[in-house]
N, C-alpha and C positions, 0 to 999 in steps of 0.2 A: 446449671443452666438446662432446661429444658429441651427437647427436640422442636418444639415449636418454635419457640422464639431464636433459638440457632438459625431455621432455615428462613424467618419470617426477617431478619439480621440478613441472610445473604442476599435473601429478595430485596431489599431497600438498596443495598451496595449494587444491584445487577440495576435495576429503574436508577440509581445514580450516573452508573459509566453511562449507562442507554444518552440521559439529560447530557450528560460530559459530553460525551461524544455528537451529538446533534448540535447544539450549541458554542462547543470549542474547540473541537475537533474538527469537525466538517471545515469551521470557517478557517483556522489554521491551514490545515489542506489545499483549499481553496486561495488563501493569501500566497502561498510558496507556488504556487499554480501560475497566480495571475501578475506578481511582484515580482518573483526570482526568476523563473525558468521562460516563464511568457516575452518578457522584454530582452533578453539576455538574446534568444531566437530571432527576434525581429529585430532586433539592430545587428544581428549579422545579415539576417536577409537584407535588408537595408543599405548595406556596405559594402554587399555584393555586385552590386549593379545587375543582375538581373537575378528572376525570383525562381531560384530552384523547386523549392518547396514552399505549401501555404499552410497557412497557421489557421486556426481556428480556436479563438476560446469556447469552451462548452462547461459552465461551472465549474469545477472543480477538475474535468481533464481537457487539454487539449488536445484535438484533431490536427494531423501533418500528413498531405499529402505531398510525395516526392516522386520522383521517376525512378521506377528498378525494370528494369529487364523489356524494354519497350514497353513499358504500361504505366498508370499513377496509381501507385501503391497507398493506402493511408490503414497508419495507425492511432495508436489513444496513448495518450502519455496523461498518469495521474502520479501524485504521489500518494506513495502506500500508506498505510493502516486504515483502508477503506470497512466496506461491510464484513469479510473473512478476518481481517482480524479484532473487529469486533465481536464477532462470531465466537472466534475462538477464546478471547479475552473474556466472555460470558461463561463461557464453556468452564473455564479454568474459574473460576469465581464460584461456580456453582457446583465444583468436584473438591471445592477447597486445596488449591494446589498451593506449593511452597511459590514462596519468595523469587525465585531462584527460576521455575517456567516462564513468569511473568516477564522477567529480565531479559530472558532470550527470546520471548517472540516480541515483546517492545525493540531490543538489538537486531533483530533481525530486520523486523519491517524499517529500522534508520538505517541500516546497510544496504538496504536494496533503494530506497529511496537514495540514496549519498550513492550508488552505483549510477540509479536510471535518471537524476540528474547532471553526474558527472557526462554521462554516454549521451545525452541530449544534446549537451553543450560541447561535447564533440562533433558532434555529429551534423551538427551547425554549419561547419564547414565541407560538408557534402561529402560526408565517408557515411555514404545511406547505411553498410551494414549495421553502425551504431543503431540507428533506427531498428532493424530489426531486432536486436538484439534487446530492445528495451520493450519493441512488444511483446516478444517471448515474454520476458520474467514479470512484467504486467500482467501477460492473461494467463498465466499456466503455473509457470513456478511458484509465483509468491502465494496466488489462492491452494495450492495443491501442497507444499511446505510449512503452509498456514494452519489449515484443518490436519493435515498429518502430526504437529503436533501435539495440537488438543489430542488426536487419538491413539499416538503413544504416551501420554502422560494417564488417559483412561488405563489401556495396558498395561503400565508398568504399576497404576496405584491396586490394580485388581491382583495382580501376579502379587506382588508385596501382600496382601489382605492374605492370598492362600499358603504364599512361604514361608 
């Protein structure tokens, strides 16, 4: 097989996830957004007899505003495998990585997702730390654990090529 049509092979698989992912992904995303976690929230608020915190659907993530510390705190609740892991999911496509990377940041982003919707739906019940704790691994941990593994998987395929 030639070097051209190898790399001309990966680029079709890379515009394939890109399609996968705008078209079945997104709206996936979006459904667990708006079906599971969205309703689940409002019928506790609901329940409560008065309204702690407000919901806001925004495509694909909701806004919750709550009260922490004399103030209305609001954060973003989505679930994962947004633009970093498809980032990284390209990244990994077009360094040709095993089987085996693929597995663990798909594992990854359904354990944080099964984390930050377990904690939402605690958190329902007014232990606002929850909340906090889901924006942290929303905005920081998952994009920053995201691309840090595309970039030890670069590392370790370059160290490998000179050992």
């Amino acid at each position: 097989m030639n070097l051209l049509s190898f790399r001309s092979g990966r680029l079709v698989v890379c515009i394939m996830l890109f399609i996968f992912y705008l078209y079945a992904w997104r709206p996936a995303r979006k459904y667990i957004t708006q079906n599971i976690v969205y309703p689940r929230l409002k019928a506790a608020q609901n329940s409560m007899g008065h309204r702690p915190y407000k919901i806001k659907r925004d495509g694909v993530s909701l806004r919750l505003t709550f009260p922490w510390r004399h103030y209305q705190k609001t954060i973003q609740y989505r679930p994962q495998g947004g633009f970093f892991f498809l980032l990284a999911m390209l990244t990994l496509l077009v360094i040709f990585a095993k089987p085996l990377w693929y597995l663990l940041l798909v594992g990854f982003h359904i354990a944080a997702t099964l984390t930050t919707t377990g904690l939402m739906i605690l958190s329902k019940q007014g232990w606002y730390p929850g909340f906090l704790i889901v924006d942290w691994i929303v905005s920081y941990l998952v994009p920053v654990l995201t691309l840090a593994m595309a970039i030890l998987f670069i590392v370790k395929q370059k160290d490998r090529r000179q050992g």
